[in-house]
MARDRENTOR-894605 format. One record per residue: residue number from 1; x, z, y of N, C-alpha, C in turn. Coordinates in Angstrom, 3 decimals, padded with zeros to 6 digits. Each point is the difference from the previous one (the first is absolute). Layout:
<vozas>
NUM|X|Z|Y|X|Z|Y|X|Z|Y $
...
</vozas>
This chain:
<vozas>
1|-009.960|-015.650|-005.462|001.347|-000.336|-000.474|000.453|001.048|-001.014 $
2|-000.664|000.081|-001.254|000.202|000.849|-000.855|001.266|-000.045|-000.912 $
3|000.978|000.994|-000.465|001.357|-000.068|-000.564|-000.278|-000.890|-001.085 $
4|001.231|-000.677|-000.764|-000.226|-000.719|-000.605|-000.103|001.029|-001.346 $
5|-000.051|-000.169|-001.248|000.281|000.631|-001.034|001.407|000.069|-000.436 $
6|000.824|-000.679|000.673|001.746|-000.075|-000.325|000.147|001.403|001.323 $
7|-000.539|-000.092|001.102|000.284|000.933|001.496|-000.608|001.513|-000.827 $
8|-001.187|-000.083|-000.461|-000.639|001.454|-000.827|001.047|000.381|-000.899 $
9|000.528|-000.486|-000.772|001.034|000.140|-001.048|001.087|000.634|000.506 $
10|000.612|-001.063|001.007|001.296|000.807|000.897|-000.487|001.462|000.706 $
11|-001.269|-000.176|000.842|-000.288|001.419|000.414|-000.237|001.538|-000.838 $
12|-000.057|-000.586|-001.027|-000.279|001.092|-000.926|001.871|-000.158|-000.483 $
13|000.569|-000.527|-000.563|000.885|000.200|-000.350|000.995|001.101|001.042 $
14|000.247|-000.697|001.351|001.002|000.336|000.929|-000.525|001.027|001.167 $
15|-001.132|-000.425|000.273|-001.012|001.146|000.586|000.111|-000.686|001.366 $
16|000.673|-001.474|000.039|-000.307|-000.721|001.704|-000.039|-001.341|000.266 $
17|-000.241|-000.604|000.822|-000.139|-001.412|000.329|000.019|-000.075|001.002 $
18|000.913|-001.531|000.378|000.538|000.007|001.819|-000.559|-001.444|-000.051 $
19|000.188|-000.068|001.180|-000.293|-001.661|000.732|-001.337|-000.329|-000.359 $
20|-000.921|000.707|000.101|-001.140|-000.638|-000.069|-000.962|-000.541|001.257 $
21|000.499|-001.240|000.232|-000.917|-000.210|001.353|-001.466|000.169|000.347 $
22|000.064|000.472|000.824|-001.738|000.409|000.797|-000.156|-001.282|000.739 $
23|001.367|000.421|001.654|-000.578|-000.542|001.133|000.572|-000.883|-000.039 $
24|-000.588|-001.467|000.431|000.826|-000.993|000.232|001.004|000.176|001.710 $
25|000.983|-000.756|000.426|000.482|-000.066|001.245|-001.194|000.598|001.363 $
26|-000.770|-001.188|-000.442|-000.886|000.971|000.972|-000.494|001.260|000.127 $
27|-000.548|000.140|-000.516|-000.632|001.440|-000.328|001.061|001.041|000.059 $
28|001.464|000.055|-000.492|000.956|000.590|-000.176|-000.375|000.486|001.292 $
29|000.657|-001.060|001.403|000.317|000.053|001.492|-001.355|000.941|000.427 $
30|-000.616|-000.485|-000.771|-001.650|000.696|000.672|000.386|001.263|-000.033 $
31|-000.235|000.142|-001.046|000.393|002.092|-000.649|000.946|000.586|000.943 $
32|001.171|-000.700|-000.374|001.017|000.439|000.950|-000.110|000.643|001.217 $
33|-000.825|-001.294|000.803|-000.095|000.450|001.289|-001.135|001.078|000.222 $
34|-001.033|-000.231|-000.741|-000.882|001.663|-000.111|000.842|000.823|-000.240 $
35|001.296|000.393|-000.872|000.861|001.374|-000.593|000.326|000.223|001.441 $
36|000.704|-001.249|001.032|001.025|000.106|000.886|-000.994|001.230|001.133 $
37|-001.217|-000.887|000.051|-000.908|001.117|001.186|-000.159|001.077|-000.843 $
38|000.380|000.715|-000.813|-000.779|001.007|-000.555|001.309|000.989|000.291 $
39|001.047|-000.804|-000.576|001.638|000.757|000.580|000.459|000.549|001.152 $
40|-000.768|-000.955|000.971|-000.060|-000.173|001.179|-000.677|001.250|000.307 $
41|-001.373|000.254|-000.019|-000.585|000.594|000.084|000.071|001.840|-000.398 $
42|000.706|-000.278|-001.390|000.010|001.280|-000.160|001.645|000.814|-000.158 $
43|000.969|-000.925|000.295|001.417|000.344|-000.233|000.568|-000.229|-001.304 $
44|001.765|-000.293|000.355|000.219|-000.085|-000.889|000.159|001.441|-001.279 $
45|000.258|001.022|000.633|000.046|000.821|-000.309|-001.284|000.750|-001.312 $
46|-000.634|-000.320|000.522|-001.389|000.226|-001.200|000.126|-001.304|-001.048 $
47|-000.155|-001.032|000.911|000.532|-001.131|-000.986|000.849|-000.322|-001.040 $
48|001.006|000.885|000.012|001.150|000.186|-001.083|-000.234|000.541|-001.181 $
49|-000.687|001.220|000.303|-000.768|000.527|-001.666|-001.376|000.494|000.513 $
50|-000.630|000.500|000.860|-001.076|000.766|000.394|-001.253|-000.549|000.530 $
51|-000.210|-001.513|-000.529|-001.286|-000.799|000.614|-000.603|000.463|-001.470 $
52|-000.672|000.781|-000.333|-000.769|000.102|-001.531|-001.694|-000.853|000.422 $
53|-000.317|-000.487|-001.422|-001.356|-000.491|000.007|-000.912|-000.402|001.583 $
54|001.316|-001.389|-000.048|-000.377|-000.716|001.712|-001.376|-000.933|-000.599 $
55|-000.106|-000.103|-001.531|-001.195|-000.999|000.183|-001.414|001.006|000.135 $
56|000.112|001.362|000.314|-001.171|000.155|000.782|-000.381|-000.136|001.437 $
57|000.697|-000.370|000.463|000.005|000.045|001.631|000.182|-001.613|000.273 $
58|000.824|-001.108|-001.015|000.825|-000.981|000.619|-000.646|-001.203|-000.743 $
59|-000.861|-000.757|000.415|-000.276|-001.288|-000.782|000.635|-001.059|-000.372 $
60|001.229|-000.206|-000.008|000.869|-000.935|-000.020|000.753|000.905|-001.661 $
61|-000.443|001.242|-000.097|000.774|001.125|-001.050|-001.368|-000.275|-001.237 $
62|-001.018|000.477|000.461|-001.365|-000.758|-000.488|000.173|-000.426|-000.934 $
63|000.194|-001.494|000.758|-000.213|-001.369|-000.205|001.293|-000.248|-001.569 $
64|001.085|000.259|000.515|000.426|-000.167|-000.825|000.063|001.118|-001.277 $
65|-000.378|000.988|-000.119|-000.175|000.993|-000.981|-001.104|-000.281|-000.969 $
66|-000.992|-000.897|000.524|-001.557|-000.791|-000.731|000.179|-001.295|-000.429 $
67|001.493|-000.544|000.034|000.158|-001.454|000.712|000.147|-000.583|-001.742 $
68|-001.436|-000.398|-000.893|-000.119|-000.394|-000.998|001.211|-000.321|-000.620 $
69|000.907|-000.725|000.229|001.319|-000.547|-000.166|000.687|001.194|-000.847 $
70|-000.244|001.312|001.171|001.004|001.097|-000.593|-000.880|000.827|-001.141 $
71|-001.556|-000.429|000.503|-000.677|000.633|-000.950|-000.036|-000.430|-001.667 $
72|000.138|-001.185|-000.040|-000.043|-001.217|-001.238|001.555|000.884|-000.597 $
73|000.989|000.089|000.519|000.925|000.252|-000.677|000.407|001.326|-000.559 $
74|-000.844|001.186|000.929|-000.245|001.268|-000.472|-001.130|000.180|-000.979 $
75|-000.733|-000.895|000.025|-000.770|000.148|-001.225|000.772|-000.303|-001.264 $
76|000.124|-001.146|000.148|000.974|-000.271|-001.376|000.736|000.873|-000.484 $
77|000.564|001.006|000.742|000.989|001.178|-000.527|-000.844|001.348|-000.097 $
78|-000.799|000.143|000.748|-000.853|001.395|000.036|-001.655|-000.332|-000.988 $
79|-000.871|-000.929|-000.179|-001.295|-000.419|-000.289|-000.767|-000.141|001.407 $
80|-001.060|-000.035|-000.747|-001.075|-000.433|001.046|-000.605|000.772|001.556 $
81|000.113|001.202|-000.432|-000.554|001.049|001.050|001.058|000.436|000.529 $
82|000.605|000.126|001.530|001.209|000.752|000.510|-000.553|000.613|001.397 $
83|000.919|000.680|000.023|-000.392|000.783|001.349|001.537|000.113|000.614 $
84|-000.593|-000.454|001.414|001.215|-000.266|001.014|000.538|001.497|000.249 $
85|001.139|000.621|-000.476|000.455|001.660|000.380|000.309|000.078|001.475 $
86|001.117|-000.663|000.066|000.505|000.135|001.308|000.744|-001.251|000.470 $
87|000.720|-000.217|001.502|000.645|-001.175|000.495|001.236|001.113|001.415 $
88|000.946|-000.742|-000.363|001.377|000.655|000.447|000.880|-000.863|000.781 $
89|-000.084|-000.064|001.419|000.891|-000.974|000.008|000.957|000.537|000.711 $
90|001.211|-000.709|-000.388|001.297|000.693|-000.104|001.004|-000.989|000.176 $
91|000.546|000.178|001.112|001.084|-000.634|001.450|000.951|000.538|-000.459 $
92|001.668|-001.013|-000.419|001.215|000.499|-000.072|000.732|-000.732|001.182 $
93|000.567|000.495|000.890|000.607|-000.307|000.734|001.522|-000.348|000.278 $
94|000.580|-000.973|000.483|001.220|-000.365|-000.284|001.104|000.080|001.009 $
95|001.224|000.421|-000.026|000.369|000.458|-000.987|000.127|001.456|-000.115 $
96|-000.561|000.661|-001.206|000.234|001.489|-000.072|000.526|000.222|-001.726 $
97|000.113|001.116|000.083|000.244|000.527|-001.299|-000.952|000.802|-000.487 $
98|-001.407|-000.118|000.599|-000.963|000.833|-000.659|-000.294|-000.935|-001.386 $
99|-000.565|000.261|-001.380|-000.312|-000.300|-001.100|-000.988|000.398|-000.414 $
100|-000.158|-000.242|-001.248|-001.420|000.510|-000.983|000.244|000.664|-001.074 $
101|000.403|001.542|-000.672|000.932|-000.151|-001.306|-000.830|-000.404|-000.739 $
102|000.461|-000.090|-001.443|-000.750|-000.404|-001.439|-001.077|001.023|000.030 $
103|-001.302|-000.149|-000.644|-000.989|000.701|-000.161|-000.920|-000.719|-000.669 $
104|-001.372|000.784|-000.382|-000.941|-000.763|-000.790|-001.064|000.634|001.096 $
105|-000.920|-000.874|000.464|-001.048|000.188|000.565|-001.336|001.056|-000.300 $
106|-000.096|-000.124|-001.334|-001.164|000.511|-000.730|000.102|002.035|-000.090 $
107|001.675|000.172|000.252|000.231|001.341|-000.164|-000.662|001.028|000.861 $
108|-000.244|-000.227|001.378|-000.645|000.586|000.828|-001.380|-000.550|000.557 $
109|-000.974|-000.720|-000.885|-001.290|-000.287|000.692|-001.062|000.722|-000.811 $
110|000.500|000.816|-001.128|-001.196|000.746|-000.577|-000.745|-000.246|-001.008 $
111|000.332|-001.492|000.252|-001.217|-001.164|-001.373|000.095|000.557|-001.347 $
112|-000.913|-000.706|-000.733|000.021|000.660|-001.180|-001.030|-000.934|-000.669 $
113|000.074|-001.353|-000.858|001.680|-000.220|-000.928|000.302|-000.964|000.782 $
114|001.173|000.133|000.056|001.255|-000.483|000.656|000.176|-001.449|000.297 $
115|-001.129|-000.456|000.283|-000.365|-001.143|000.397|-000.050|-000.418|001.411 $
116|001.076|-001.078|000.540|-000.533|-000.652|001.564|001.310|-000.927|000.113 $
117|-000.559|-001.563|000.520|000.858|-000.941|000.487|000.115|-000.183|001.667 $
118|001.135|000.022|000.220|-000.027|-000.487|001.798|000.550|-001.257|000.039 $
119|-000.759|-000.089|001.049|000.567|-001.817|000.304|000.497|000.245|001.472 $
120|001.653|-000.317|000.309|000.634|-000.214|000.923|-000.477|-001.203|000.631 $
121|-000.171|-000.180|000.939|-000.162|-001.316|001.141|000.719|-000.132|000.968 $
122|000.741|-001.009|-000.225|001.407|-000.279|000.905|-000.664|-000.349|001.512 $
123|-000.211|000.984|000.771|000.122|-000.266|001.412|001.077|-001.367|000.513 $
124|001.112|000.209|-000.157|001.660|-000.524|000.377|000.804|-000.390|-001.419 $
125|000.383|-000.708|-000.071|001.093|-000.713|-000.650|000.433|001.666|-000.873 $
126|000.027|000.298|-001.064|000.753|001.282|-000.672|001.060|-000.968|-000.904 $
127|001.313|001.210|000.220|000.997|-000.562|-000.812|001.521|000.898|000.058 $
128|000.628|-000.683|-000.993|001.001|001.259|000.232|000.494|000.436|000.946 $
129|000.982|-000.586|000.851|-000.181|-000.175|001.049|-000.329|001.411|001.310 $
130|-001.772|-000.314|-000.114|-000.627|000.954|000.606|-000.548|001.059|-000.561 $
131|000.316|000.419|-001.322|-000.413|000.691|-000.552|-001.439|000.382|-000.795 $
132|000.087|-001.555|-000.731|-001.377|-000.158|-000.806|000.221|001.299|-001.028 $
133|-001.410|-000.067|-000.844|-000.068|000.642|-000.824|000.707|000.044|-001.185 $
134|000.493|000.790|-000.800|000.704|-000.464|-001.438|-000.826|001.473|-000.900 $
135|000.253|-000.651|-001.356|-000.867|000.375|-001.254|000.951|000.108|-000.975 $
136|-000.501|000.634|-000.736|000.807|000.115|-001.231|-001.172|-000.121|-001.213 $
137|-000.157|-000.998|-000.706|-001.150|-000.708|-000.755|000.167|000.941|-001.248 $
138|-001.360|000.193|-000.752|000.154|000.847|-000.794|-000.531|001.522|-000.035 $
139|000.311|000.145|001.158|000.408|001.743|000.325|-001.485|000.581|-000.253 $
140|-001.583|-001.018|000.383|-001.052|000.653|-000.169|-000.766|000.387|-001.501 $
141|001.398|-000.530|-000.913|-000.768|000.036|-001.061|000.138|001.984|-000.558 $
142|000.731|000.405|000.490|000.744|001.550|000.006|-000.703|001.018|000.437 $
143|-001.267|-000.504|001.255|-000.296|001.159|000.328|000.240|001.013|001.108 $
144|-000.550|000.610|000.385|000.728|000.808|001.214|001.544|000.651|-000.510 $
145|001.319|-000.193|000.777|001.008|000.346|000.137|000.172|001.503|000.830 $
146|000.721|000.634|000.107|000.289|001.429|000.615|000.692|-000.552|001.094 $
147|-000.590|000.124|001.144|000.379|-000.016|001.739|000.903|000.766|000.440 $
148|001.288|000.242|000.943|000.113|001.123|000.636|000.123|-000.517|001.280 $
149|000.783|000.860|001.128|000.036|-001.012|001.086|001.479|-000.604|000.027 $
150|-000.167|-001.240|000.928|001.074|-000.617|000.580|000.903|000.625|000.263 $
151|001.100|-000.198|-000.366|001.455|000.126|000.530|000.422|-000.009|001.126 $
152|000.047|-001.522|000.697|000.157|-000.882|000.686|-000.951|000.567|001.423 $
153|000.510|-000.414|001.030|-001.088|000.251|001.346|000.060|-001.630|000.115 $
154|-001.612|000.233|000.774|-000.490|-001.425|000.098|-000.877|-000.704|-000.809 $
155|-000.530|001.057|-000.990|-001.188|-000.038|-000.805|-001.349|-000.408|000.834 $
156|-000.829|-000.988|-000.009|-001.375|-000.652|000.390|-001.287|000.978|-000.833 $
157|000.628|-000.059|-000.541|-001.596|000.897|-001.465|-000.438|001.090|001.127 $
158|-001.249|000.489|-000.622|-000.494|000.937|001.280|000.126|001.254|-000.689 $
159|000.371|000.232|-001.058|001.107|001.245|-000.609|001.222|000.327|-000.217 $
160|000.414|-001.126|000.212|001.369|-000.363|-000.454|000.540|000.051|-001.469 $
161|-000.963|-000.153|-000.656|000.528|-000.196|-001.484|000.628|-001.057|-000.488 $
162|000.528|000.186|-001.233|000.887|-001.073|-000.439|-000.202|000.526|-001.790 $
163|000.359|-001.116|-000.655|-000.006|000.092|-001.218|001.353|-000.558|-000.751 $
164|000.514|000.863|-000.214|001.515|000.334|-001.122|000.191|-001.653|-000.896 $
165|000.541|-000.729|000.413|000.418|-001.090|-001.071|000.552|000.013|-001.564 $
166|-000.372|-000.390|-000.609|000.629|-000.192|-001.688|001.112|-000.339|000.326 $
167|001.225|-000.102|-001.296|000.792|-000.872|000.249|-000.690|-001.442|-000.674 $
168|000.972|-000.767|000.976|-000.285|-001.491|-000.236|-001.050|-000.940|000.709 $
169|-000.647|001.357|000.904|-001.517|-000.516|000.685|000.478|-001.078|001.156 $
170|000.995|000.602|000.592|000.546|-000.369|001.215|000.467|-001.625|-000.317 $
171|000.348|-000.423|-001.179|000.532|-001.448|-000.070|-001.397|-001.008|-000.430 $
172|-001.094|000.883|-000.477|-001.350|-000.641|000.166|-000.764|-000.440|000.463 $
173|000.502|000.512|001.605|-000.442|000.082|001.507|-000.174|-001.508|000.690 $
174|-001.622|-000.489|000.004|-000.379|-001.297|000.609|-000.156|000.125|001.955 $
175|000.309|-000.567|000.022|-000.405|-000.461|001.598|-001.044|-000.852|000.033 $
176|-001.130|000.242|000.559|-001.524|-000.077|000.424|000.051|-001.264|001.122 $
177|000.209|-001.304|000.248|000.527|-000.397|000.814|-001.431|-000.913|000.453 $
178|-000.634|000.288|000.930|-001.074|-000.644|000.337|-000.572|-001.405|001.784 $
179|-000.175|-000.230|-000.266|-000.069|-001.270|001.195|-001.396|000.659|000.646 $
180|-000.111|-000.150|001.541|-001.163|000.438|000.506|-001.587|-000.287|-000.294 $
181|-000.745|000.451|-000.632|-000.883|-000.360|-000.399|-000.328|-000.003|-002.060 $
182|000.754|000.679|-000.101|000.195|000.383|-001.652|000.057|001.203|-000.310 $
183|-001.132|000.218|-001.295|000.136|001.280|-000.453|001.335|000.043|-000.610 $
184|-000.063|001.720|-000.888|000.192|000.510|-001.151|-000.739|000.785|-000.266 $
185|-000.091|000.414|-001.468|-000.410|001.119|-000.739|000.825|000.676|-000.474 $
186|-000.613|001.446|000.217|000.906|000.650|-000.797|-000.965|001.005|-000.559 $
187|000.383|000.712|-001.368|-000.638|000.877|-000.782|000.217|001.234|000.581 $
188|-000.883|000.952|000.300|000.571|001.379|000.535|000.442|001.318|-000.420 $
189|000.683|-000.582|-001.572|001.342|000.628|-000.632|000.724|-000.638|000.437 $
190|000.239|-001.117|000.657|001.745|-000.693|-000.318|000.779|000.379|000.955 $
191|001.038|000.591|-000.090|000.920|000.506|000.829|000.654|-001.026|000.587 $
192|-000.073|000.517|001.630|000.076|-001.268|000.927|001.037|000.476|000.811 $
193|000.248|-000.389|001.567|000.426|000.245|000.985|000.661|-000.966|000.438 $
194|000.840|000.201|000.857|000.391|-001.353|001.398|001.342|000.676|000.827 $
195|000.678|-001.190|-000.028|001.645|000.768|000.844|-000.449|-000.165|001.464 $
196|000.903|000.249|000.610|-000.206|-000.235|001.517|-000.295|-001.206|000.463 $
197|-000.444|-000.196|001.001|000.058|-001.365|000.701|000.793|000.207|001.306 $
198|001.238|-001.089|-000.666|001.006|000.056|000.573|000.053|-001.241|001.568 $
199|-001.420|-000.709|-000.047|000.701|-001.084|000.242|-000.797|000.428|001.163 $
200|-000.275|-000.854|001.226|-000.516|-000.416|001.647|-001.451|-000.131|-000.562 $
201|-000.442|-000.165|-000.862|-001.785|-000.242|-000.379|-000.183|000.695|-000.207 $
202|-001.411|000.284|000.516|-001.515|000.799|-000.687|-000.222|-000.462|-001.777 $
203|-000.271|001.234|-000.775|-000.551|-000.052|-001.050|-001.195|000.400|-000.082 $
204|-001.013|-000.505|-000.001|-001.089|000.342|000.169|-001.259|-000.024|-001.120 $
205|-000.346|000.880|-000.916|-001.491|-000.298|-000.935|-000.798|000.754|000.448 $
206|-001.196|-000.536|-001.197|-000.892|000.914|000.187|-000.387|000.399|-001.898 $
207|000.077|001.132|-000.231|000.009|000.558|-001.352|-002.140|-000.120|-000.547 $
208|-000.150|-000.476|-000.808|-001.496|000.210|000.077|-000.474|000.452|-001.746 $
209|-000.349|001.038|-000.213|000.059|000.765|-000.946|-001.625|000.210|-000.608 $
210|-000.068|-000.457|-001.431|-001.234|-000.055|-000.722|000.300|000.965|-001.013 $
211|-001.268|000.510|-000.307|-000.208|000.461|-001.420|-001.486|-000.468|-000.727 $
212|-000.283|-000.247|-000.937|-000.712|000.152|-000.994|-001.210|001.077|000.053 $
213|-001.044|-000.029|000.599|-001.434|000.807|000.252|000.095|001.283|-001.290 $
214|000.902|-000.415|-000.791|-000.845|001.494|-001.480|001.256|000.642|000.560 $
215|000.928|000.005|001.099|000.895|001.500|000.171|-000.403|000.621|000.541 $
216|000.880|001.372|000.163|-000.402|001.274|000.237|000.736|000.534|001.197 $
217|000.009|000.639|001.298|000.800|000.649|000.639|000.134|001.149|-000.918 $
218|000.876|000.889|-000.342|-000.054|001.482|-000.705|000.260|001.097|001.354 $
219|001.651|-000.435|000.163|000.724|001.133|001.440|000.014|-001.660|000.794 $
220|-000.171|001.176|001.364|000.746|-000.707|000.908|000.825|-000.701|000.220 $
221|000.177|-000.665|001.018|001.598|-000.912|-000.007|000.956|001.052|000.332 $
222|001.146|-000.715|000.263|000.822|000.913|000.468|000.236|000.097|001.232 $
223|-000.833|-000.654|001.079|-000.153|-000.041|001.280|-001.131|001.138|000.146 $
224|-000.487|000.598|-001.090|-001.003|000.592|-000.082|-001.419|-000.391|000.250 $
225|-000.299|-001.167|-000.466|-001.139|-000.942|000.827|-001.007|-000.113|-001.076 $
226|-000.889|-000.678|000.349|-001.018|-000.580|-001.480|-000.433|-001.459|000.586 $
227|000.219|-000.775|-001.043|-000.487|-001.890|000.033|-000.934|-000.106|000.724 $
228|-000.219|-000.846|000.929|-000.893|-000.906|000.227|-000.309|-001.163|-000.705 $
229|-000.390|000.211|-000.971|-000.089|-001.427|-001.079|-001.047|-000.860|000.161 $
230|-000.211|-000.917|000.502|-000.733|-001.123|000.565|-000.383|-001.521|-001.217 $
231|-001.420|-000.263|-000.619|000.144|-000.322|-001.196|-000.201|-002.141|000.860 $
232|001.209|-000.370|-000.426|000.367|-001.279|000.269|-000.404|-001.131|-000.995 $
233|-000.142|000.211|-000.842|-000.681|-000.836|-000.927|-000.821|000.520|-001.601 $
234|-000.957|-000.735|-000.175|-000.515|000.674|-001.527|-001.315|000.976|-000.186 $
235|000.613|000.803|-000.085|-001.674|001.111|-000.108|000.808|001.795|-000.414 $
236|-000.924|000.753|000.734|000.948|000.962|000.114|-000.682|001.150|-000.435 $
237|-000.101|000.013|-001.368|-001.458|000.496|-001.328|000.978|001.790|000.233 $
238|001.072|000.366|-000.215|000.641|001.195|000.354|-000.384|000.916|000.785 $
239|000.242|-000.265|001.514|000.144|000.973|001.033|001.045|000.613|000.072 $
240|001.073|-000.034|-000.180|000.630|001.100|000.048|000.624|000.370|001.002 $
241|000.068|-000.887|001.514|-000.074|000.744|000.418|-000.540|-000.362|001.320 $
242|-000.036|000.936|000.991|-000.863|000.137|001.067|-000.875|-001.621|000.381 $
243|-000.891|-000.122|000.384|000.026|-001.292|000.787|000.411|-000.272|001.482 $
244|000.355|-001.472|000.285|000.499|000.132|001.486|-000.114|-001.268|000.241 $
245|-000.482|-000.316|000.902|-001.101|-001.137|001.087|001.201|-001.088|-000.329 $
246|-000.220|-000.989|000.189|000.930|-001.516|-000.195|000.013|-000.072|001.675 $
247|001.259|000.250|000.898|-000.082|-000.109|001.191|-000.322|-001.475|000.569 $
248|000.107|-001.206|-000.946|-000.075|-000.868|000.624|-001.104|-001.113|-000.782 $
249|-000.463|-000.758|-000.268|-001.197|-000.967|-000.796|001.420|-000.467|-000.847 $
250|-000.326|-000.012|-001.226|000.649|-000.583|-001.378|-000.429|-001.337|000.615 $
251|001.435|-001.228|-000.213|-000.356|-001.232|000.054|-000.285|-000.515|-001.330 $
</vozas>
């Protein structure tokens, strides 16, 4: 299910794309109820920001991180060869006032050039509401922005950074509004984040993050870590970096 050439156009222009269906009804319920035992299983508490890279351990995380569908459409935006970085899944719970501030993804993973798309996968219904995602289109064409931290308590980021708004950014500001079983993309310059979820529902994704085989780790993240980069489709003529076992058989 490869982007169309009108969807490539917009992604390069705005740096995102919503509603792109994967799972049909079924499959949605399917997933779901794999996230639900996994929640179950490991709390909500880790579940909220601290389940990192569940598709090594979780086949249902796998499955959908390989799941051609998402692959067809990350190609179209990245080329032929990608490598799966990481998978994040990340539980907002309702109702609180915890949030996400504005930030660009790409500032703290080290890469080098500044290349990587994530594709959100709507676990649950996202929406304003519960505190879907919102974007501000554009913003990746700029480049890394200067971070400091949050203001605000109730920051989700696992630094708590935040990135300083322009004027005028704030009335630019899209709401990400997704049905269970639908991506988005987003570019990992585009300055993002998410208000609270105010409402009685679970917000629930799973973040699944590619890059392009010719990048580079340089520094560390800012978790202080180094990639597990796992090569998901193409041919992976580079190396750059470590290799690491495919925990589960590529379907």
């Amino acid at each position: 299910m490869r982007l169309t050439d009108q969807q490539v156009n917009e992604f390069q222009q705005h740096g995102y794309l919503a509603g792109i269906p994967i799972a049909d009804e079924f499959e949605a319920h399917r997933n779901r109820e794999e996230f639900n035992k996994i929640e179950q299983r490991e709390g909500r508490e880790k579940c909220q920001k601290g389940l990192y890279d569940p598709h090594l351990t979780e086949q249902v995380v796998w499955n959908l991180a390989t799941d051609a569908r998402i692959l067809d459409c990350i190609e179209s935006a990245l080329g032929p060869n990608l490598l799966l970085m990481a998978t994040h899944f990340f539980c907002k719970y309702g109702p609180t006032e915890a949030f996400v501030a504005w930030h660009q993804d790409l500032t703290y993973w080290g890469l080098e050039p500044l290349e990587a798309v994530s594709a959100w996968y709507a676990v649950d219904d996202s929406d304003r509401e519960n505190g879907c995602m919102q974007v501000i289109g554009g913003t990746h064409r700029a480049g890394i922005r200067q971070h400091a931290t949050a203001a605000a308590a109730g920051n989700l980021l696992s630094i708590n950074q935040e990135v300083p708004l322009e004027e005028g950014e704030l009335e630019r500001v899209v709401d990400i509004e997704l049905k269970a079983g639908q991506i988005s993309l987003h570019h990992g310059l585009l300055i993002h984040g998410s208000q609270p979820n105010r409402s009685q529902r679970r917000r629930c994704g799973l973040a699944m993050v590619y890059i392009p085989t010719h990048l580079r780790q340089t520094v560390d993240s800012s978790l202080g870590e180094k990639w597990n980069a796992i090569l998901v489709r193409g041919e992976n003529r580079e190396a750059n970096f470590p290799p690491t076992s495919v925990p589960f058989p590529l379907g």
